[in-house]
N, C-alpha and C positions, 0 to 999 in steps of 0.2 A: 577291343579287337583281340581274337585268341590267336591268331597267327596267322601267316599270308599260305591260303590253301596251292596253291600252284598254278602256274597261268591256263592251264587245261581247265582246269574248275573253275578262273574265272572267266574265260570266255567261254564255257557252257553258260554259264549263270546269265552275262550279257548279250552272249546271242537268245536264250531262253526269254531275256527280258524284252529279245526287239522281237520276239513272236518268228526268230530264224529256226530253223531246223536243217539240218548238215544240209540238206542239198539246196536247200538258198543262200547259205553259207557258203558253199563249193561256186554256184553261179555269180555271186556278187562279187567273189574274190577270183574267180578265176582260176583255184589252185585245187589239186585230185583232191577227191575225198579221203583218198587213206592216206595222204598228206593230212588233212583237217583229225581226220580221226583216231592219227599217229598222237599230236597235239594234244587232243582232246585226252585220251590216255596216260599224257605225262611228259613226252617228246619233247626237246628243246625243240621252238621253233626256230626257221630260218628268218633269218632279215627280209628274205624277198616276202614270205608268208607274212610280216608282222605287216613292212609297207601296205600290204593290200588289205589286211585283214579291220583296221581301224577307221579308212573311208568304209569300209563295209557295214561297219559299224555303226558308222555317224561320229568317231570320237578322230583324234589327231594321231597320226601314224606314229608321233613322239612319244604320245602318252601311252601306245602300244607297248612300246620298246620297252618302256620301266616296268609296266606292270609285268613285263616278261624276264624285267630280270637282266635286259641282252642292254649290252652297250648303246647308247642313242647313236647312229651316224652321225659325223660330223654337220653334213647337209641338213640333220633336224635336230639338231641340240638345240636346247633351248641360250637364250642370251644369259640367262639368270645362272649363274653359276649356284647360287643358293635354292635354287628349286628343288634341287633332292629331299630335305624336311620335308616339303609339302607332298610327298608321294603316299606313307600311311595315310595319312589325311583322306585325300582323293580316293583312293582304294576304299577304305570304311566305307567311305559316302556312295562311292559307285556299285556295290555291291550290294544296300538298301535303295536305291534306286530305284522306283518304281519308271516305267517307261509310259510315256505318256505323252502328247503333241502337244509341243510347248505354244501357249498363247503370249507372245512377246510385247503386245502395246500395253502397257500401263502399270505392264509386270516389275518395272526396275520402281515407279512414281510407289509402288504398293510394300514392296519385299525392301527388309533393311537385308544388307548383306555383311555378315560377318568375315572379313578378310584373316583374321590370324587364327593359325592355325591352333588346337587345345592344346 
């Protein structure tokens, strides 16, 4: 990993990946465009923006907040106090990412899952 490009680049990159383009991004989330596109440019996002922006997404509003950099609200910390390690981790991996409709029966019986992080 050569360095964490900024939360703008990576929500281009993941809304790019779920086939969004800013004005489905603007509907899904409910927040202006020159809000998303403040963002998209380099903008610290706001908390209200990152909450909506993550259902939008398909991902968890918590795991918004890191990739963003912003403090998790208390209401969505996670319980793991040791969870921060695994944030490069996740990043690398979400950023190769291909997006694609996950087929879930048979999927856990077939894939070893490697849990620790490199």
């Amino acid at each position: 990993m050569t360095g964490y490009p900024g939360f703008g680049v990576l929500l281009a990159k993941l809304s790019d990946r779920r086939q969004l383009d800013i004005g489905a991004l603007t509907r899904r989330t409910g927040v202006s465009e020159p809000e998303i596109q403040d963002v998209l440019g380099g903008a610290v996002p706001t908390p209200s923006l990152l909450r909506k922006v993550g259902p939008a997404l398909g991902l968890h509003a918590e795991d918004i907040f890191v990739f963003a950099g912003v403090t998790v609200p208390d209401d969505l910390a996670p319980l793991d106090a040791g969870a921060r390690r695994w944030v490069p981790y996740v990043v690398e991996h979400a950023e190769r990412m291909r997006y694609r409709p996950r087929l879930v029966e048979g999927l856990v019986a077939k894939t070893r899952l490697d849990l620790e992080p490199p």
